[in-house]
C-alpha positions as CSV (number, residue, x, y, z in Angstrom):
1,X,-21.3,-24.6,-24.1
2,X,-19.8,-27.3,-22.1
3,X,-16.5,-29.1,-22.7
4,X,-16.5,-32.6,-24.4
5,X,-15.2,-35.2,-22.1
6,X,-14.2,-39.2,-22.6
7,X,-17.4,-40.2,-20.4
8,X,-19.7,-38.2,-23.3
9,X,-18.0,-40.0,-26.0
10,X,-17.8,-42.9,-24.4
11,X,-21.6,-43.1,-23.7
12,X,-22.7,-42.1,-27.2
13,X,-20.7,-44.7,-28.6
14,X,-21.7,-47.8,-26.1
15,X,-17.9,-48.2,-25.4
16,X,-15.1,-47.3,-22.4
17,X,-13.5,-44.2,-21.6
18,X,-10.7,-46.6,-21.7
19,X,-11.0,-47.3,-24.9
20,X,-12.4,-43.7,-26.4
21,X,-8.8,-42.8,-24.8
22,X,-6.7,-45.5,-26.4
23,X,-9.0,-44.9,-29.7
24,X,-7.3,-40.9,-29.7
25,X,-3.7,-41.7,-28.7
26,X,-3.8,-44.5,-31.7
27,X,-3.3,-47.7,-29.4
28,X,-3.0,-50.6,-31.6
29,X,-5.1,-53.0,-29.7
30,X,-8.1,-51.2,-30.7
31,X,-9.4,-51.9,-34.1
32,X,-9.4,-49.4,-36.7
33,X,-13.4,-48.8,-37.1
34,X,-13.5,-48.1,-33.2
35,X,-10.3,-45.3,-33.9
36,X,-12.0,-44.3,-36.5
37,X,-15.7,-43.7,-34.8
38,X,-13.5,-42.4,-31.8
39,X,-12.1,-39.4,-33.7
40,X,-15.0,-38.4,-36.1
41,X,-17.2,-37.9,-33.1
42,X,-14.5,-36.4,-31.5
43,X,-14.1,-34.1,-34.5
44,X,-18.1,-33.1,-34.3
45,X,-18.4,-32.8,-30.7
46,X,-14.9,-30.8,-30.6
47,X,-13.2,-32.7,-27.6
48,X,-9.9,-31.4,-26.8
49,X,-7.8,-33.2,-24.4
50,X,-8.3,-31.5,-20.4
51,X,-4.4,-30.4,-20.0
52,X,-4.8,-30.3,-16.6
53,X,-5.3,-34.1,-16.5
54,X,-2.8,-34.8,-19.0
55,X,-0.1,-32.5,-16.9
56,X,-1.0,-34.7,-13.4
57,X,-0.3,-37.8,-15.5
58,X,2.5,-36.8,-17.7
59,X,3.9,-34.8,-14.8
60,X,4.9,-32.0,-17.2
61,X,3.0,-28.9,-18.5
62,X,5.0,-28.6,-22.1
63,X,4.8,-24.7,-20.7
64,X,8.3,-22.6,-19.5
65,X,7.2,-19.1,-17.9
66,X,9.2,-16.0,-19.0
67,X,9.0,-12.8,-16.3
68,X,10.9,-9.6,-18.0
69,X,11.1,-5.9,-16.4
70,X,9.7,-4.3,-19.8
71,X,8.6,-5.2,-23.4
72,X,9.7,-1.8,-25.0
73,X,13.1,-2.5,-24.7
74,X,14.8,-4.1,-28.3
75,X,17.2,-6.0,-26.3
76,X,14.4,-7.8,-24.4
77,X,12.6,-8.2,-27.5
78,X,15.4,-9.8,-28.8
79,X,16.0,-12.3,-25.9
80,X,11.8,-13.0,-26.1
81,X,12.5,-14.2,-30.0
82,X,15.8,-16.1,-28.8
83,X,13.9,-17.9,-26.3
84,X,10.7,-18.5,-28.6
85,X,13.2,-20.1,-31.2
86,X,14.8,-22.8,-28.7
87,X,10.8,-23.4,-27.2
88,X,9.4,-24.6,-30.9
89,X,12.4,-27.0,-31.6
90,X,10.8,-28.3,-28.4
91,X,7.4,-28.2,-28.9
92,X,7.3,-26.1,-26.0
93,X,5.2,-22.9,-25.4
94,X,6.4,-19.8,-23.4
95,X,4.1,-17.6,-20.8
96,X,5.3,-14.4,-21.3
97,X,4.6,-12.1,-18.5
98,X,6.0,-8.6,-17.7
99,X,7.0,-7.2,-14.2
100,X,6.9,-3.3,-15.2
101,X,10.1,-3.2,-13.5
102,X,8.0,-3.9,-10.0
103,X,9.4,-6.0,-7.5
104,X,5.9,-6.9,-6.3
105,X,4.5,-7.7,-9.7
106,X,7.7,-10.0,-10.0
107,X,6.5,-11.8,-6.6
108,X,2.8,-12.0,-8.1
109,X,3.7,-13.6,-11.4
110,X,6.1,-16.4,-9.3
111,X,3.1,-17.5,-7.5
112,X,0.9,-17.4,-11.0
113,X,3.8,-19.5,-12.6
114,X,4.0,-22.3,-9.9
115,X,0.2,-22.4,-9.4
116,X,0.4,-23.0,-13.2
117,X,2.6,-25.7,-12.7
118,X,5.7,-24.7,-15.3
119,X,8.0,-26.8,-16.4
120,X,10.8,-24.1,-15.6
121,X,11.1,-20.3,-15.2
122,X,13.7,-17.5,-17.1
123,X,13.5,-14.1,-15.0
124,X,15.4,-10.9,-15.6
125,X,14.7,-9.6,-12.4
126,X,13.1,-5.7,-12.0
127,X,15.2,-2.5,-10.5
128,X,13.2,-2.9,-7.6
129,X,14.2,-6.3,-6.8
130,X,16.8,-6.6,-3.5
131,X,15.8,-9.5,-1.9
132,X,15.3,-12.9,-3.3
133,X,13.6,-15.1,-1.3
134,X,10.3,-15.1,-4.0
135,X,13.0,-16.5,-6.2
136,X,14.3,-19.6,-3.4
137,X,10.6,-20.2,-3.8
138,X,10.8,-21.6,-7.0
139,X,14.0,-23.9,-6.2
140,X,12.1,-25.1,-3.2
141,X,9.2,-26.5,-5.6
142,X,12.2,-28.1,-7.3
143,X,11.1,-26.1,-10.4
144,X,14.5,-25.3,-12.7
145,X,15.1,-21.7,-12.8
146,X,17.8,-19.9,-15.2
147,X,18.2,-15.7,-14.6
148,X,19.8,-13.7,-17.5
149,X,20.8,-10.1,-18.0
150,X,19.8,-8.8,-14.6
151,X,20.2,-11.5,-11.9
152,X,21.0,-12.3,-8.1
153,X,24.8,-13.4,-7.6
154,X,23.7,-14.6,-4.2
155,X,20.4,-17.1,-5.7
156,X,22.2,-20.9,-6.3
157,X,21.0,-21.5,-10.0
158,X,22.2,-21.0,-13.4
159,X,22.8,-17.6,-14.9
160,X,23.3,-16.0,-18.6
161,X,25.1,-12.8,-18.7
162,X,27.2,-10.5,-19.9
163,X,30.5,-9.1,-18.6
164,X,28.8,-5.6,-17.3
165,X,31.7,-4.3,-15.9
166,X,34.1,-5.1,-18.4
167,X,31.7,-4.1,-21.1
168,X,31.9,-0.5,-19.4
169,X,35.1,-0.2,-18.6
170,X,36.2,-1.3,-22.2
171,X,33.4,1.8,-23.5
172,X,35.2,4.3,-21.0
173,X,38.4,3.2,-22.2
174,X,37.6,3.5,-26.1
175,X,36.3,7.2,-25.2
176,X,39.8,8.2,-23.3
177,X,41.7,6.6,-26.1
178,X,40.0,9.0,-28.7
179,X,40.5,11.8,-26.7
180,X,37.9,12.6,-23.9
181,X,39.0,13.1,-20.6
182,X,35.7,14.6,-19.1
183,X,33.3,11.6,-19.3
184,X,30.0,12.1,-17.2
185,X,27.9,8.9,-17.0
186,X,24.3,8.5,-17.0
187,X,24.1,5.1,-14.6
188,X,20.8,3.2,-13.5
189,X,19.8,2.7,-10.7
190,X,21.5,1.5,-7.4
191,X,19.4,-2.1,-7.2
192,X,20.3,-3.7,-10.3
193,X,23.6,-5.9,-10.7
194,X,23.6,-4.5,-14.2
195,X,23.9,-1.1,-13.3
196,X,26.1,-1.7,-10.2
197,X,28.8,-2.9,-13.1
198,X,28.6,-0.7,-15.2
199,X,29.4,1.9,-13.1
200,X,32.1,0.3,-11.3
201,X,33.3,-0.2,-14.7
202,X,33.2,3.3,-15.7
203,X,34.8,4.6,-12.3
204,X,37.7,1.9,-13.0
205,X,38.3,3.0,-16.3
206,X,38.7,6.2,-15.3
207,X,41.3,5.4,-12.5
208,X,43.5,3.0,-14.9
209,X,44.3,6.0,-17.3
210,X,44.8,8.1,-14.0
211,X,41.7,10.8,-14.5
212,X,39.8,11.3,-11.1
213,X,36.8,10.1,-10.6
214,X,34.1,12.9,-9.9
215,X,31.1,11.9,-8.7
216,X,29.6,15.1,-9.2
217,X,29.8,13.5,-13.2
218,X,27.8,11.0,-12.5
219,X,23.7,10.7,-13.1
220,X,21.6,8.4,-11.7
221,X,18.2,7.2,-13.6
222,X,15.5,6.3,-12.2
223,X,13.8,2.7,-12.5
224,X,12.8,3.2,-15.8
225,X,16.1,4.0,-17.4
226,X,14.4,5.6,-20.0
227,X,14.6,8.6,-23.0
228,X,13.4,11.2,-19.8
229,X,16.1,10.5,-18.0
230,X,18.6,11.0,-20.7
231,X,17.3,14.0,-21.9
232,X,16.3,16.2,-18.0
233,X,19.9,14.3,-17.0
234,X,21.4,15.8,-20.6
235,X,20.0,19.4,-19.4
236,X,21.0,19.1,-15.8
237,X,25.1,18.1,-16.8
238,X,25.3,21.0,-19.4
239,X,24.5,23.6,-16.9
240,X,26.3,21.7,-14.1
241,X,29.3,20.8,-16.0
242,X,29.3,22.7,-19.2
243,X,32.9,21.5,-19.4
244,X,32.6,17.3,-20.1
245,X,33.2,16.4,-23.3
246,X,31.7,13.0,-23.2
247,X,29.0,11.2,-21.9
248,X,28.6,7.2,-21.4
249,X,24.7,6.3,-20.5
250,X,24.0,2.9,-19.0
251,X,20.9,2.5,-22.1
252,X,20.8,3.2,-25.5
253,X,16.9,4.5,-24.6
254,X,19.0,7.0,-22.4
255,X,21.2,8.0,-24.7
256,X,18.7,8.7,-27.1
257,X,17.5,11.0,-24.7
258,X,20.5,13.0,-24.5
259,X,21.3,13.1,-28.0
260,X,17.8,14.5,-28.2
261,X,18.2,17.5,-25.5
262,X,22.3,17.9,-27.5
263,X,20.9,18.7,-30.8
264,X,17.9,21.0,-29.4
265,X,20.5,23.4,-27.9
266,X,23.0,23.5,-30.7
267,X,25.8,21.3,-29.1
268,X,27.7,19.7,-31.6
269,X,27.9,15.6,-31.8
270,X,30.8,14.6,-31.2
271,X,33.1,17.5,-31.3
272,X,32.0,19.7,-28.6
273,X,30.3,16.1,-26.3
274,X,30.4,12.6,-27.6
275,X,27.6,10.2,-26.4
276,X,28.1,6.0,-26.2
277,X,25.4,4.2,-25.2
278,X,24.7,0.3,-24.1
279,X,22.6,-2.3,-25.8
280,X,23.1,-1.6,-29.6
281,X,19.0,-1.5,-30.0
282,X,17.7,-0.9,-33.5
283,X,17.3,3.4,-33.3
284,X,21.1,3.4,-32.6
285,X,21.4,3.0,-36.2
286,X,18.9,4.9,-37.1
287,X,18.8,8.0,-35.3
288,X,21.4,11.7,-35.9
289,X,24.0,11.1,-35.6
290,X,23.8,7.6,-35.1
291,X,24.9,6.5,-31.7
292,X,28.0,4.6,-30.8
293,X,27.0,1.9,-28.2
294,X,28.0,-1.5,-26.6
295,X,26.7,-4.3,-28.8
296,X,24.6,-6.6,-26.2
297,X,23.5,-10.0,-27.7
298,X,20.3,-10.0,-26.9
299,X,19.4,-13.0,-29.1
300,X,22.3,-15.2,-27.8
301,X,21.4,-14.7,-24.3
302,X,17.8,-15.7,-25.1
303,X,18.9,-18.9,-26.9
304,X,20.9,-19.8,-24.4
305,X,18.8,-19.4,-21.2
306,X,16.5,-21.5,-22.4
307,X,18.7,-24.0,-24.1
308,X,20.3,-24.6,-20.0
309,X,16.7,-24.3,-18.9
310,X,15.4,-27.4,-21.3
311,X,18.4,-28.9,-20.6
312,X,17.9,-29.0,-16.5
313,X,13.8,-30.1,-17.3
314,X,14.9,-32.8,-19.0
315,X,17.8,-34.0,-16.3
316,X,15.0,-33.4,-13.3
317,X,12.5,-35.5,-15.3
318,X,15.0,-38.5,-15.7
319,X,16.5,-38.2,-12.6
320,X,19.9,-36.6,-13.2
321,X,21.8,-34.0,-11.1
322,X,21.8,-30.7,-12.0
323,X,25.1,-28.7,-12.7
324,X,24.1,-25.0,-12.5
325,X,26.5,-22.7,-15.1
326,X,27.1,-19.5,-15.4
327,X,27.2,-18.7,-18.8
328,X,29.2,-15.1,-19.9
329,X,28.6,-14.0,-23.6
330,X,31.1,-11.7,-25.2
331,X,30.3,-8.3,-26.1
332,X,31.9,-5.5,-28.7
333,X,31.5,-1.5,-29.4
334,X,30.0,-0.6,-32.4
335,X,31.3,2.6,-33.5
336,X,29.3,5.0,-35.4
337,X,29.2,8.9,-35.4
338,X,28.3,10.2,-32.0
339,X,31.8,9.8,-30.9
């Protein structure tokens, strides 16, 4: 079945497309038995406006893409809702698109979101991404862009993050202060700012309360950053290092993991190893013993990257300079009984 247009309506009522078009946006110089003949064939025929058209006119789509690494993660769940919340105040609607943590997906999706013509873009970019010209593509079509959570220090746009690095170092710190001295860590892996923080984090932590660093403690995850890693990385440190008493992952999905492989062996949570993770997802609460983690404001960091992203549409379509921020969102540790 074909699509309605103007011209059919139009010709079935003896009358313009001008004035079909007036007739549907409610012009007042056309009289109200022409609006009125206008819609109810409308109605019948099932017109719907071509958005195309309306975008090349209007010069905006109403549409803001979103590219995430993964939808399994509760944090990124969180950020989607943040971000949904801020679009509907705005009549807005979101493209959701994931990258699978694949730096060429991430390229792909760019190239489906300009074509698309977006009004703006909000990436968390994928482990795999460690160049960033696909991003300088989407300044160069003048298109706003905001990143959050995992992002490129060296891209010239705004930015929504959290302090990584003090958020680790203050997790380290806690876990010294209630006794642990051997503290293995579970980091991601080597691409991602995220990780690259929280690790330097950990390792500073360590050298503030004068224990040496050992790199020998520390674990790298793949890609994923997932329950696999913690729990082979959780079998690989108790044979390796039966001695560490604690262990700080870079994910609460990891930790999970590890708390998993802990209890399956008989090691006792927290007294013989305490495990914090990073995130504060919903299973931290839920799972034995419940797991002590960073709490990571997920929702926040949603609201805000697209409350600056709105906010730099609505300065390009007016004509206004943009002021690219960079926007840090406080995080605390929630302690519960795995440490």
């Amino acid at each position: 079945m074909n699509n309605t247009t103007l011209k059919q309506i139009a010709n079935q009522l003896g009358i313009s497309i001008t004035t079909v078009s007036k007739s549907l946006k409610g012009y007042s110089d056309v009289s109200e038995k022409t609006k009125n003949a206008v819609i109810e064939l409308a109605n019948q025929l099932n017109y719907t406006p071509n958005s195309f058209a309306v975008n090349l006119r209007t010069k905006e789509s109403k549409t803001i893409g979103l590219i995430i690494p993964t939808l399994v993660h509760d944090f990124f769940s969180n950020v989607i809702q943040g971000i949904l919340e801020e679009a509907e105040k705005r009549d807005y609607l979101v493209i959701i698109l994931q990258s699978n943590e694949k730096f060429e997906f991430e390229k792909k999706q760019i190239d489906l979101l300009l074509n698309k013509r977006v009004d703006g873009i909000l990436m968390s970019l994928s482990n795999e991404t460690g160049e960033f010209e696909h991003l300088k593509t989407i300044l160069s079509h003048n298109t706003p862009l905001v990143l959050f959570d995992k992002i490129a220090k060296l891209v010239n746009c705004s930015k929504v993050t959290i302090n990584d690095r003090k958020a680790a170092y203050d997790a380290v710190s806690y876990l010294i202060k209630k006794g642990y001295k051997k503290i293995a860590h579970f980091r991601g892996s080597y691409l991602p700012q995220n990780s690259i923080d929280r690790f330097l984090g950990y390792k500073k932590a360590l050298e503030d309360n004068n224990i040496i660093y050992d790199s020998s403690l520390v674990y790298v995850c793949d890609n994923n950053m997932d329950f696999e890693n913690g729990y082979e990385n959780a079998k690989k440190v108790v044979n390796e290092h039966p001695e560490i008493d604690a262990i700080f992952a870079v994910t609460d999905l990891v930790a999970v993991g590890i708390i998993k492989y802990l209890n399956e062996v008989g090691i006792a949570i927290p007294t013989q190893i305490a495990v914090l993770g990073f995130s504060n997802w919903f299973m931290s609460s839920v799972i034995s013993p419940k797991l002590s983690t960073i709490d990571q404001p997920g929702f926040k960091i949603g609201r805000k990257s697209a409350s600056i992203l709105f906010d730099e549409i609505n300065l390009k379509k007016n004509n206004l300079p943009i002021v690219f921020q960079s926007i840090e969102l406080a995080t605390s540790i929630i302690e519960r009984q795995s440490t």
